[in-house]
PAVO-371197 format. One record per residue (C-alpha): y, x negated, z; residue number from 0. Coordinates in steps of 0.05 Angstrom, whole numbers, m for minus. Each point is the difference from the previous one (the first is absolute). Example, Ala and Ser with C-alpha at 12.3 -4.5 7.8 and 13.67 -1.06 7.14 Angstrom:
! PAVO-371197
        v        u        w   num
      m90     m246      156     0
       69      m27      m13     1
This chain:
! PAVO-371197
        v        u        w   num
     2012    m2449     1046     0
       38       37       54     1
       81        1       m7     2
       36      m19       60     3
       52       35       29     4
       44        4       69     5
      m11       83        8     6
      m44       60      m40     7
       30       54        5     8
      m41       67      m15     9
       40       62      m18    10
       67        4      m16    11
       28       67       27    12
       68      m15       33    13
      m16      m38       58    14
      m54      m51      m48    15
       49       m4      m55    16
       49      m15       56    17
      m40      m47       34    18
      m13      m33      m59    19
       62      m17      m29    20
       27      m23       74    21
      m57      m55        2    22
        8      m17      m72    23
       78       m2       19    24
      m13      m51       55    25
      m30      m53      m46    26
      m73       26       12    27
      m49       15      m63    28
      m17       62       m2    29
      m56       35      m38    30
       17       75       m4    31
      m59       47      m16    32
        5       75      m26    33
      m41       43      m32    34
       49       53      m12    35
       73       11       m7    36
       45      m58       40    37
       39       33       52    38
      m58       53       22    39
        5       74       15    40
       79        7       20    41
       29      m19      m66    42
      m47       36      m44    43
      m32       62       30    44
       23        2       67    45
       78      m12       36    46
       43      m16      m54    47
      m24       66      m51    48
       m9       47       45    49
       65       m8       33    50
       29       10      m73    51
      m43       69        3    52
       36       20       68    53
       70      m20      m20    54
       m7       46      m65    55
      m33       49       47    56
       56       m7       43    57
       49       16      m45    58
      m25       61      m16    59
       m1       19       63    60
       75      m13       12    61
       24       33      m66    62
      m47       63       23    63
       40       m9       77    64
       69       10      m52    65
        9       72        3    66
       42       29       67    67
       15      m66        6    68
       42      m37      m59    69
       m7       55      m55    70
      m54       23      m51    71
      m56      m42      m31    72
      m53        7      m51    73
      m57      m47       11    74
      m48      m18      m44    75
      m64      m57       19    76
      m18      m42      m56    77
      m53      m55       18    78
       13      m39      m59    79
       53      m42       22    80
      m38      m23       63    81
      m59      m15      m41    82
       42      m46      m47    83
       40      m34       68    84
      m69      m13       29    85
      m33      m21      m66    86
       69      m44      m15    87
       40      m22       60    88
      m55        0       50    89
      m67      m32      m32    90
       13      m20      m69    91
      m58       42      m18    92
      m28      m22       52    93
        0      m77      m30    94
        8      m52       55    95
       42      m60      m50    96
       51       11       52    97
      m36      m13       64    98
      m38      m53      m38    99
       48      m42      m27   100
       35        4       65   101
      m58      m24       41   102
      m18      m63      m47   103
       81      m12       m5   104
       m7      m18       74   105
      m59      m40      m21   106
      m69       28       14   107
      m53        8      m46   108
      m19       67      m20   109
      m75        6       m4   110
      m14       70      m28   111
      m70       35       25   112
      m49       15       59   113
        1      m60       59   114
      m45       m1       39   115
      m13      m58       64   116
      m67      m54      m16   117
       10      m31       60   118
       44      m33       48   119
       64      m15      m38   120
      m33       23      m65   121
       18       58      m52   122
      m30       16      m58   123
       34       44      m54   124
      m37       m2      m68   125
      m26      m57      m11   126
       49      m40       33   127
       m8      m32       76   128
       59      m14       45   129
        2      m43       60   130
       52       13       46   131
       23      m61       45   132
       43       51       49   133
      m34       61      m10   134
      m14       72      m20   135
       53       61       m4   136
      m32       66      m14   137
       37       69      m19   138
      m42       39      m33   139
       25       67       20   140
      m30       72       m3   141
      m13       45      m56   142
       m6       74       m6   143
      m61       33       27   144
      m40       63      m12   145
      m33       48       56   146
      m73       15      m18   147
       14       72      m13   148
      m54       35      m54   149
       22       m5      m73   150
       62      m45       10   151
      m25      m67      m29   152
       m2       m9      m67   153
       62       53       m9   154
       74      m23      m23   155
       22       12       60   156
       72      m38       23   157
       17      m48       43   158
       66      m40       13   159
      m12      m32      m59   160
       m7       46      m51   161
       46       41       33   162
       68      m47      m10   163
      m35       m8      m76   164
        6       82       m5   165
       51        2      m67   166
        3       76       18   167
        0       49       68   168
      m59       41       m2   169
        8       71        6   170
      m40        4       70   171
      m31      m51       40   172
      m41       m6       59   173
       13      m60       45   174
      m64      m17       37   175
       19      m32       71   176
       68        7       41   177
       15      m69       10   178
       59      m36      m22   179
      m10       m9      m75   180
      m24       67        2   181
       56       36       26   182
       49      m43      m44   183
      m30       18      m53   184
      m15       75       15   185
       75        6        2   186
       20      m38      m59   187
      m37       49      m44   188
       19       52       23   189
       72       m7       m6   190
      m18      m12      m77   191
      m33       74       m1   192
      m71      m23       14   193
      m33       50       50   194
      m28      m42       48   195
      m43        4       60   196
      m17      m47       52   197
      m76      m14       28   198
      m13      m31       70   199
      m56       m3       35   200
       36      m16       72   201
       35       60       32   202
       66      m27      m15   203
       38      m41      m62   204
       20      m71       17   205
      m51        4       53   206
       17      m75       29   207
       70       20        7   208
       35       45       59   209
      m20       72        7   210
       69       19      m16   211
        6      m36      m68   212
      m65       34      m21   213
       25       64       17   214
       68       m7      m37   215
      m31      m27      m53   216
      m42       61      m16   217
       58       48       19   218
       40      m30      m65   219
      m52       m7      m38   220
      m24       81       11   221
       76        7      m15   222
        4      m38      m62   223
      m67       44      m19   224
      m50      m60        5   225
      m68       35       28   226
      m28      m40       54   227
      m75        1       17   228
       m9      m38       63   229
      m72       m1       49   230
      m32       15      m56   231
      m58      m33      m38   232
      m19       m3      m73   233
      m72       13      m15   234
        1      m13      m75   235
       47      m17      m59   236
       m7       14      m74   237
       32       m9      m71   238
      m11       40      m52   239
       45       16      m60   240
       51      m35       25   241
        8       29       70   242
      m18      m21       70   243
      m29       46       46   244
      m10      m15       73   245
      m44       36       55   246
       27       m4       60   247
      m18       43       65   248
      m11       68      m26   249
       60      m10      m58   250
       m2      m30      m69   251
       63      m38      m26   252
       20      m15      m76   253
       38      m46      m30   254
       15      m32      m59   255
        1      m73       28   256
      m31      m30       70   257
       31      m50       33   258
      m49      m40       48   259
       39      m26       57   260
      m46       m8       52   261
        1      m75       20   262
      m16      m69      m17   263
      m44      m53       14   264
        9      m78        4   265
      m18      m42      m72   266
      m54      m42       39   267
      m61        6      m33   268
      m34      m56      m34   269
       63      m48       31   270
      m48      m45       31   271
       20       13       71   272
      m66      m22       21   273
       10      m69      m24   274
       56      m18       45   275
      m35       33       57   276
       35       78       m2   277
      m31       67        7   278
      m10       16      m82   279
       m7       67       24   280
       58       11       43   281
       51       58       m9   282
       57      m51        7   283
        3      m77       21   284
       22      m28       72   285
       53      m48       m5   286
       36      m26       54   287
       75       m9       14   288
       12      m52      m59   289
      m48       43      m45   290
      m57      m52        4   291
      m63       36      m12   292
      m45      m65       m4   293
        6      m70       m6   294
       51      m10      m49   295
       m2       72      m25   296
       62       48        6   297
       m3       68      m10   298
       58       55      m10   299
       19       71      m23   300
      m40       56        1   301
      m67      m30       14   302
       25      m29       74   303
        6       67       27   304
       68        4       14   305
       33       50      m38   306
       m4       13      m78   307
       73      m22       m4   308
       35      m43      m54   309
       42      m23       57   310
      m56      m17       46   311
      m26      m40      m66   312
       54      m34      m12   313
       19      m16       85   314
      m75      m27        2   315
       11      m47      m59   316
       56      m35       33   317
      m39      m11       55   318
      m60      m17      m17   319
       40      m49      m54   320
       36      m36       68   321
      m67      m15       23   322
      m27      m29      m62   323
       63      m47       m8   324
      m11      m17       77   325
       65       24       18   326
       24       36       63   327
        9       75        6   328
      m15       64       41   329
      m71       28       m8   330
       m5       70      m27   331
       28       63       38   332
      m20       66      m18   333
       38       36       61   334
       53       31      m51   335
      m42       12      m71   336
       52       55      m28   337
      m26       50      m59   338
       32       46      m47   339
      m36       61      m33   340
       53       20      m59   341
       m4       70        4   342
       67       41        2   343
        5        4       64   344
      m20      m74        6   345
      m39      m11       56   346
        7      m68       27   347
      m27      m36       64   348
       m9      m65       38   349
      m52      m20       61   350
      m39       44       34   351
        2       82       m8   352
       m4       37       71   353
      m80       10       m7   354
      m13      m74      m25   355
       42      m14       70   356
      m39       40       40   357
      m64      m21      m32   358
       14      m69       33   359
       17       30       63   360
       75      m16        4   361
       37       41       42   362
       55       23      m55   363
       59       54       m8   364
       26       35      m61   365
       65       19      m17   366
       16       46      m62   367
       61       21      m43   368
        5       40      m61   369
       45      m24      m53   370
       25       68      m22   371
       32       m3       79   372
       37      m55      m27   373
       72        8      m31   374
      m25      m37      m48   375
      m61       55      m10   376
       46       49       m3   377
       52      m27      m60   378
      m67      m15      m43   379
      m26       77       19   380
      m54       m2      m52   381
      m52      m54       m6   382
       17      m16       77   383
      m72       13       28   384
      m21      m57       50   385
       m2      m35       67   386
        2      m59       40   387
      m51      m19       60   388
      m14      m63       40   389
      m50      m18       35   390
       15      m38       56   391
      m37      m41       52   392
       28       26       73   393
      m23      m63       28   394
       37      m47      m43   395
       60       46      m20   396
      m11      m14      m68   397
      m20       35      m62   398
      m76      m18      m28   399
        9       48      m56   400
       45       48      m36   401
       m1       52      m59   402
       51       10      m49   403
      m12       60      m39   404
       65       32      m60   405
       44      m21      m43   406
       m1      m76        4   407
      m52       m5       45   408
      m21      m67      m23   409
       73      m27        5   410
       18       27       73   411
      m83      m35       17   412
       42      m69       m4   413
       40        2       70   414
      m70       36       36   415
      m40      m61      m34   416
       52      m47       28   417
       m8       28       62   418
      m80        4       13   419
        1      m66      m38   420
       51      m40       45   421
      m24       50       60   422
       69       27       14   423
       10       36       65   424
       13       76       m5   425
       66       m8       41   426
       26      m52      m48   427
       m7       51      m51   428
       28       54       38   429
       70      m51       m1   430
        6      m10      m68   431
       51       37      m41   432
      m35       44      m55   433
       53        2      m69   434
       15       89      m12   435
      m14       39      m31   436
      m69      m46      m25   437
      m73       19        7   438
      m15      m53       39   439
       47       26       64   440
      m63       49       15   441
      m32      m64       27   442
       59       24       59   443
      m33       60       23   444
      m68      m21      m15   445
       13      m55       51   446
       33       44       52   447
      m72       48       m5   448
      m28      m57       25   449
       31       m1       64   450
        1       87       13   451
């Protein structure tokens, strides 16, 4: 006999576990199905560790920054303490009680393993059939994925994963792919005296991101002494005796560890798509402005498409939540979809970058500043690379995308996301008084490139 429910909802990463105990929250019952750890990728493996590895990264950084500036200092990495932060304050050793407890406090159900849809309205997890009266929430995220490059399967190679599980820094490393996780990482080890070099197929690191963040990206990073391998590709991997080597074009690289960071694909497989009449094949799955994929099936996170964003998660749940509750609210907007890459220089952005812009045929200017121009550049002197561009629409006199690449970069994104976001003209901008000596005031001359 089927159990009857109000909502099934499949995956609890942030935006499921959020969506979840919203519904449950409103009165609704709520059966909440997860096969893995509640809470997903971000809490465990992904946001919330990693950002521990790049604030004790960072700290290195600034006590090595000391000297000419504030004194002498002697600094010595030990990866210990971030290993017991993340195992402790972050994951609980990686034990979701937490996350659990606080989803059935709100009053769903937990239903731990694989769902997968039966039919209209129907999920099956175990041996156990749900009917949902109001529907269907899927958020099954991505997971790590592999390149098919000769000799890599079957090795213990890294991803994310095992990465933020690492209880020591290896003494070298090679970082396979020049994406964001890959450059975060590349330049967390390193700072704890792991000799690092980066991989990347594409000509450029952070090759979905502005020209000029790519190339001050690899400038600190050649700086910092992180090699960087990019328009290259790898021909074969092995492991033996407890070394990687990797054949590249005409160069072979060694390391003791290999970190795959080379993408991700969408947890659809064996879902049941094809039940509710969706592609069970599809890369990603079509939702419209409320997230309705189907009839009475919601979909958010990764697998929509979107942006493989905790905050596009969680902004999808709410949404799609309104329209299961059959209450009022504005469909989705992607215009202003800001990002953060944690590197030191963070490089932060929000809409469109000047190619993406041109791609779509919009007749744009770009303005630039460099933050070491800025007063406030010049009091920090070291650890002051970065810029500032917009991107903005001549037509409409208003900006359709920025970049915000230094020291705070993902702090100083907020004002450029309000502004793409609430489509603020350029000359409003230009009138609005810019506190001294901050970062931020570069946004002044940035602006005023616009117009020369």
């Amino acid at each position: 006999m089927a159990d009857e429910v109000d909502v099934v909802v499949i995956g609890l990463g942030p935006g499921g576990e959020d969506a979840a105990g919203r519904l449950a929250e409103a009165g609704l019952s709520v059966a909440a199905v997860e096969s893995r750890l509640v809470g997903g990728e971000c809490p465990y493996y992904a946001c919330v560790p990693t950002k521990m590895m790049v604030r004790a990264a960072g700290l290195l950084a600034e006590g090595g920054r000391i000297p000419g500036m504030a004194g002498d200092a002697s600094i010595r990495p030990d990866w210990a303490p971030v290993a017991a932060r993340i195992r402790d304050e972050a994951t609980d050793s990686w034990d979701d009680k937490v996350a659990a407890d606080r989803l059935t406090g709100k009053g769903a159900e937990l239903v731990r393993g694989e769902g997968r849809i039966t039919g209209p309205g129907e999920v099956t997890v175990n041996d156990r059939v749900f009917r949902a009266r109001r529907g269907i929430v899927l958020n099954t995220g991505t997971s790590p994925t592999a390149p098919p490059i000769d000799g890599l399967a079957g090795t213990s190679y890294w991803t994310n994963r095992e990465a933020v599980q690492a209880t020591r820094a290896p003494e070298s490393l090679i970082v396979l792919g020049g994406g964001v996780v890959g450059v975060e990482m590349a330049q967390v080890f390193s700072r704890f005296d792991c000799r690092v070099t980066v991989v990347e197929a594409a000509d450029r690191l952070l090759v979905n991101e502005e020209p000029e963040s790519s190339e001050l990206l690899r400038e600190v990073f050649e700086r910092e002494g992180i090699g960087v391998r990019t328009g290259v590709q790898v021909t074969a991997v092995k492991h033996e005796n407890g070394e990687f080597t990797m054949d590249l074009d005409g160069e072979t690289l060694s390391a003791e560890r290999l970190l795959v960071a080379a993408g991700r694909r969408p947890n659809l497989k064996g879902l049941g798509l094809a039940n509710v009449g969706l592609d069970e094949d599809a890369r990603e799955i079509q939702v419209d402005g409320h997230l309705r994929a189907a009839e009475g099936v919601w979909a958010v996170g990764d697998i929509t498409g979107m942006g493989q964003f905790t905050h596009v998660s969680m902004y999808q749940a709410a949404i799609a939540v309104r329209d299961i509750l059959g209450e009022e609210g504005s469909p989705a907007n992607y215009r202003a979809v800001p990002r953060v890459t944690f590197t030191d220089p963070e490089i932060a952005s929000v809409g469109l970058t000047e190619a993406q812009a041109r791609d779509q045929n919009l007749p744009v200017r770009t303005g630039t500043a460099r933050l070491s121009d800025s007063a406030r550049g010049f009091i920090q002197k070291v650890g002051n690379d970065g810029f500032i561009k917009l991107v903005e629409h001549t037509d409409w006199g208003t900006l359709v995308g920025a970049t915000a690449a230094g020291p705070a970069g993902g702090e100083i994104l907020g004002a450029l996301a309000v502004a793409v976001h609430a489509e603020t003209p350029t000359a409003t901008l230009r009138e609005m008084i810019y506190a001294y000596p901050t970062f931020h005031r570069a946004l002044e001359p940035a602006l005023h490139a616009l117009t020369t």
